[in-house]
N, C-alpha and C positions, 0 to 999 in steps of 0.2 A: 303486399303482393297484389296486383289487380292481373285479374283472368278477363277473357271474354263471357259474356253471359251469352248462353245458349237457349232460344226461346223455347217453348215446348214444339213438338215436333221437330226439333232440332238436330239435325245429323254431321256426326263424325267421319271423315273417310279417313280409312289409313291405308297408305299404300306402300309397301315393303319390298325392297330387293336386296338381292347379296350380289356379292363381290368378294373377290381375291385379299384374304387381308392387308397382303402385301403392298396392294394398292390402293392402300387408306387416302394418303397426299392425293393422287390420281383422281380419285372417287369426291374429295372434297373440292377440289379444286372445278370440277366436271359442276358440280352444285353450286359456288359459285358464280361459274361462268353463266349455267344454265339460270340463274336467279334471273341475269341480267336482263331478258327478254322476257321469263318466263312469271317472275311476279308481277310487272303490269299487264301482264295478261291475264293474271287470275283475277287482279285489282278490278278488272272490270266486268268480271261477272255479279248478275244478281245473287244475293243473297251471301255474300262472302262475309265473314265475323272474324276469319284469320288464317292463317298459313304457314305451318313451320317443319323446317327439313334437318335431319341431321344425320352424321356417317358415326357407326360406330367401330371403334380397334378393332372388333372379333368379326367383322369382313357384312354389314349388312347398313341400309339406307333405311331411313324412315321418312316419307312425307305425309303430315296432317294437315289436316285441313276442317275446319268447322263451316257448318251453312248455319242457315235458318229452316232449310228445309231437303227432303229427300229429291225433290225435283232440279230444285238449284245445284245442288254437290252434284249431280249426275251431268249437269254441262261442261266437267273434266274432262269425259269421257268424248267430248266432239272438239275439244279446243286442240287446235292444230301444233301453237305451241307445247303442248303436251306430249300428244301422241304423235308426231312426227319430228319436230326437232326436240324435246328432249330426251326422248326414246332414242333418236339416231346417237347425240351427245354420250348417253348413259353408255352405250353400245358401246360406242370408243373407247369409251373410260374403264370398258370390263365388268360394267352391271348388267347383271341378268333382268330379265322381264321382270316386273314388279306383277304384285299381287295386289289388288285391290278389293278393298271391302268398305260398304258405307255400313254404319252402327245408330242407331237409332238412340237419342240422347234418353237415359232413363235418370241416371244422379248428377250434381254437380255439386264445386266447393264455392 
């Protein structure tokens, strides 16, 4: 198994929404599409180490994302593709406003 190495000072964000379970298919499909534009635009932020999103059956999204640092993870929070179209996307798709939290790296495997 190879993981990404997280340098010290290293920050995790994880950003959580729910959804209708109902519309699992709807909700994956929304992730997808939203990939399309929305990975090379994370692609080109400094300090990115990786990115992974997933929908689970019991009605909720998980997007993570690793930096190298608390400054870098926080240019989410201004990337247009983010907060305006896949916020608009998610909205369609029947996902609630996510929650975001950056975590400060303390253990890894």
């Amino acid at each position: 198994m190879t993981s990404a190495v997280i340098p010290a000072g290293g920050v995790i964000r994880v950003s959580r929404a729910t959804f209708d379970p109902g519309r699992l298919a709807e909700a994956e499909r929304m992730l997808r599409d939203t990939a399309t534009y929305l990975v090379p635009a994370i692609r080109r932020l400094d300090g990115l180490l990786g990115y992974y999103a997933g929908a689970s059956a019991e009605g909720s999204i998980v997007a993570v994302s690793l930096w190298d640092s608390d400054a870098h993870a926080n240019q989410m929070g201004s990337l247009k593709e983010m907060i305006i179209d896949a916020r608009r996307d998610a909205e369609a798709a029947g996902v609630g406003v996510p929650a975001i939290a950056n975590y400060r790296l303390v253990s890894q495997v």
